[in-house]
ZAMARGU-4260 file (C-alpha; in steps of 0.2 Angstrom, whole numbers, plus 5000, padded with zeros to 4 digits):
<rodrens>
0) 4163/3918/4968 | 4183/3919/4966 | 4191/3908/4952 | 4198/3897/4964 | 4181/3892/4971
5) 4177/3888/4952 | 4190/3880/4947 | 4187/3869/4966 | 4171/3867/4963 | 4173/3859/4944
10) 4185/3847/4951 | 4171/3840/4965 | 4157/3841/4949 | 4170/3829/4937 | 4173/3818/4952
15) 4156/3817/4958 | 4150/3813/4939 | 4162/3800/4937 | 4156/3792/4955 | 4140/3792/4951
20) 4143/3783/4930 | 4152/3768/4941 | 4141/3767/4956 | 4139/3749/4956 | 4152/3743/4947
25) 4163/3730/4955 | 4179/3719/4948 | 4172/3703/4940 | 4177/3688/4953 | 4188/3682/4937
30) 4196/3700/4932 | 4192/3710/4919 | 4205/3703/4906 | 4197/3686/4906 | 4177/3690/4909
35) 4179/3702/4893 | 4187/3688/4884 | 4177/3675/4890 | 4162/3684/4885 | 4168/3686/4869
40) 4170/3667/4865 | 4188/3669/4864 | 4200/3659/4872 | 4216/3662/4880 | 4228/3657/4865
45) 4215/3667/4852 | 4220/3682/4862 | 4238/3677/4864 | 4239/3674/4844 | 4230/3692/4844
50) 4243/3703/4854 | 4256/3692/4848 | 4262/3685/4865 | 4261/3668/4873 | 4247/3660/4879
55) 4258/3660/4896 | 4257/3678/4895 | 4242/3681/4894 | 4237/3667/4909 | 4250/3679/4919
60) 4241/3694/4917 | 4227/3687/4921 | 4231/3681/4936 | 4244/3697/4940 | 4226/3708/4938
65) 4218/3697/4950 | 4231/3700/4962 | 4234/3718/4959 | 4251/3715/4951 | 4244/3722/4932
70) 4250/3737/4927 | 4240/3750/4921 | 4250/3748/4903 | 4247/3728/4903 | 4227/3733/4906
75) 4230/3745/4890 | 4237/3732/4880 | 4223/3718/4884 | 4209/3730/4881 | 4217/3734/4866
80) 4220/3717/4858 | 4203/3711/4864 | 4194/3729/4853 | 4190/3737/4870 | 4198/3753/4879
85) 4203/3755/4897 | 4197/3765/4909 | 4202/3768/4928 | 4197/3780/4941 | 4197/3784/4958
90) 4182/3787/4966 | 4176/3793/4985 | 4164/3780/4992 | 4151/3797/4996 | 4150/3813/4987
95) 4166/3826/4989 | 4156/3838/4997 | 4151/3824/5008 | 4169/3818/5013 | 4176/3837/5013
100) 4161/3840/5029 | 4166/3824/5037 | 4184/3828/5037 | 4179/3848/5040 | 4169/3841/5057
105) 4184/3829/5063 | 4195/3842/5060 | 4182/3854/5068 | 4181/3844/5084 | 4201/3841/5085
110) 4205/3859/5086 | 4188/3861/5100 | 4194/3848/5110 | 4213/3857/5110 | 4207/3873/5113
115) 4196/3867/5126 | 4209/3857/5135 | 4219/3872/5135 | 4204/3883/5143 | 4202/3870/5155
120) 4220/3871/5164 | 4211/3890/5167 | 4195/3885/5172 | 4186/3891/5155 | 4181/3875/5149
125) 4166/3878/5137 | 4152/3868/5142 | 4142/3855/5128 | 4131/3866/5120 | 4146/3879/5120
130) 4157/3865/5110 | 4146/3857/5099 | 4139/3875/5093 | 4158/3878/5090 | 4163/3862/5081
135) 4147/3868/5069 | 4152/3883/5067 | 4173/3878/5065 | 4165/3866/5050 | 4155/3877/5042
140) 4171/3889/5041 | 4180/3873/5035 | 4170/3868/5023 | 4169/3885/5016 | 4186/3891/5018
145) 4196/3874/5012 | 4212/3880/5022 | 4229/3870/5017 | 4228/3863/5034 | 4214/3854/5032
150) 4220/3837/5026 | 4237/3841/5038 | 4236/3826/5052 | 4240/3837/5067
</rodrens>
């Protein structure tokens, strides 16, 4: 296995890893900031007094998170003040390997359905079992090769 097929296939092991410790895990109707606070028994001025802002401020950001207006540094700062840490990530809905097949097969199927347009204007067209064997065998080259193009839109 090459180095780069290592180094690939760590990135797809930490992403999987991290999917699968938040499967489940949703946004609180209230936001974060204020379900963490509320379920400390603290109210909004306590943690105002904490952080040394305003009450105002903290309502704000409160509402800026449910909004999606927080910035990541604001979160930072609230978990900070309320003896919490912050944590983010982005994680596929499915496995990588998962979403790397499904866009291998779409992009499998794009350049079958080209080719096979093309053979057409010469009467080659493939016939079904000739193009779905060729979309399976275009993913599995895909999916094995990772070209550059693969996430290209044309």
């Amino acid at each position: 296995m090459s180095v780069e097929k290592i180094v690939l296939s760590q990135y797809q092991d930490i992403v999987d890893r991290a999917a699968e410790s938040v499967k489940g895990l949703r946004v609180p109707s209230e936001g974060w900031i204020r379900t963490v606070r509320k379920s400390f028994g603290m109210s909004g001025a306590q943690l105002a007094r904490r952080k040394g802002v305003t009450r105002g401020l903290i309502s704000n950001t409160e509402k800026a998170e449910l909004g999606g207006g927080v910035t990541i540094k604001a979160m930072e700062q609230m978990a900070e003040a309320l003896g919490c840490r912050f944590v983010y990530a982005i994680v596929p809905e499915k496995s990588v390997k998962d979403v790397v097949r499904l866009r291998a097969h779409e992009k499998a199927k794009a350049v079958t359905d080209y080719t096979d347009k093309q053979m057409a204007l010469e009467a080659q067209s493939l016939d079904k079992k000739q193009r779905n064997f060729e979309i399976e065998r275009l993913t599995e080259e895909f999916v094995r090769d990772m070209p550059s193009h693969l996430w290209d839109e044309s």
